[in-house]
C-alpha positions in Angstrom: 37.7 -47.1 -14.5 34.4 -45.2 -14.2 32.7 -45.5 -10.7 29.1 -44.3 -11.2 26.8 -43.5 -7.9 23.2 -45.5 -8.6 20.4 -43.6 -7.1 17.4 -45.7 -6.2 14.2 -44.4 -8.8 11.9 -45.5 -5.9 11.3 -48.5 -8.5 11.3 -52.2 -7.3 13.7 -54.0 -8.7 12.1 -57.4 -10.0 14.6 -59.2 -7.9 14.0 -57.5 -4.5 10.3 -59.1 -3.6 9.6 -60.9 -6.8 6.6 -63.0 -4.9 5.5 -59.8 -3.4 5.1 -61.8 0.1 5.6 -60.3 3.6 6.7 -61.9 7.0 6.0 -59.7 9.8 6.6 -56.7 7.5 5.6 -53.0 8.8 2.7 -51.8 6.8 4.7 -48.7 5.4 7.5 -51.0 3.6 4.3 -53.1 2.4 2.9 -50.1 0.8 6.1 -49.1 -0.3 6.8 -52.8 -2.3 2.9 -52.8 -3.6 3.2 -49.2 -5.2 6.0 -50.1 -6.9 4.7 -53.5 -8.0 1.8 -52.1 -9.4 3.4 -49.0 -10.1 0.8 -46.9 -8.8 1.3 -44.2 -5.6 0.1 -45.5 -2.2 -0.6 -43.2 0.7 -0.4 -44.1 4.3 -0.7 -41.3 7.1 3.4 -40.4 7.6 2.4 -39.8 11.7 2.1 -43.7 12.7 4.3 -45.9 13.8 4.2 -48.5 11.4 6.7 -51.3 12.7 3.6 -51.7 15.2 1.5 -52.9 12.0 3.0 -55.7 11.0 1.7 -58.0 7.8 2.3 -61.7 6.5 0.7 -63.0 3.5 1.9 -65.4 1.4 2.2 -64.3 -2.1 -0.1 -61.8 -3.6 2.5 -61.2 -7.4 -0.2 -63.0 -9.2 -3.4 -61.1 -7.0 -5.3 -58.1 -8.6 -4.5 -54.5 -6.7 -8.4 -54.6 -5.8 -7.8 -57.9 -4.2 -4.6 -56.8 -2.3 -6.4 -53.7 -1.0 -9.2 -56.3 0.0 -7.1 -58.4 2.1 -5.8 -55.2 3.7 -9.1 -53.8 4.1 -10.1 -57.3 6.2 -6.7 -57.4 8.1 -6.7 -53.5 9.3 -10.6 -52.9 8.6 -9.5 -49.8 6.5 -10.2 -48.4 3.3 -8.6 -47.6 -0.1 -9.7 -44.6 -1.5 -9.0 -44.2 -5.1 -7.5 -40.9 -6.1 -7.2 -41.3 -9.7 -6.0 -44.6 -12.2 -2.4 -44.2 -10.5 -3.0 -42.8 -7.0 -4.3 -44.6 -3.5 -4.9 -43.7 -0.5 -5.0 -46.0 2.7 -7.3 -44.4 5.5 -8.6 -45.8 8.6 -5.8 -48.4 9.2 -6.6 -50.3 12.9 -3.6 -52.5 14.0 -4.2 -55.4 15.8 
């Protein structure tokens, strides 16, 4: 018998969020299930604490990444900066 070690490819698996809904979910793990959703990169300043930005939606696997970014924009009044087609950046976040 053959024991293989499975490295994670940083891609989510359709199984682990399939909804793509949060409950009380730090803003970094967020960002983390949204790039891979939409498989695009998503930046977020590494020097925050993000377990004190929390988010809950309900869920967003049918919502556009423009309409995600909206409803992120209106929770943290941030902004998403497009980098390029795959790339994001997240600046300005202000946790409530």
């Amino acid at each position: 018998m053959d024991i293989k070690k499975t490295v994670s490819s940083g891609v989510l698996p359709s199984w682990a969020n399939p909804e793509l809904s949060f409950d009380n979910t730090p803003l970094d793990k967020v960002v983390s299930d949204l790039s891979a959703f939409y498989n695009v990169k998503i930046t977020l300043d590494q020097t925050m604490d993000w377990s004190l930005c929390p988010f809950t939606s309900g869920s967003l696997a049918k919502t556009s990444l423009e309409d995600v970014f909206t409803t992120l924009s209106l929770t943290y009044d941030c902004k998403a900066v497009k980098n390029s087609d795959t790339s994001y950046t997240i600046t300005g976040v202000n946790c409530k």
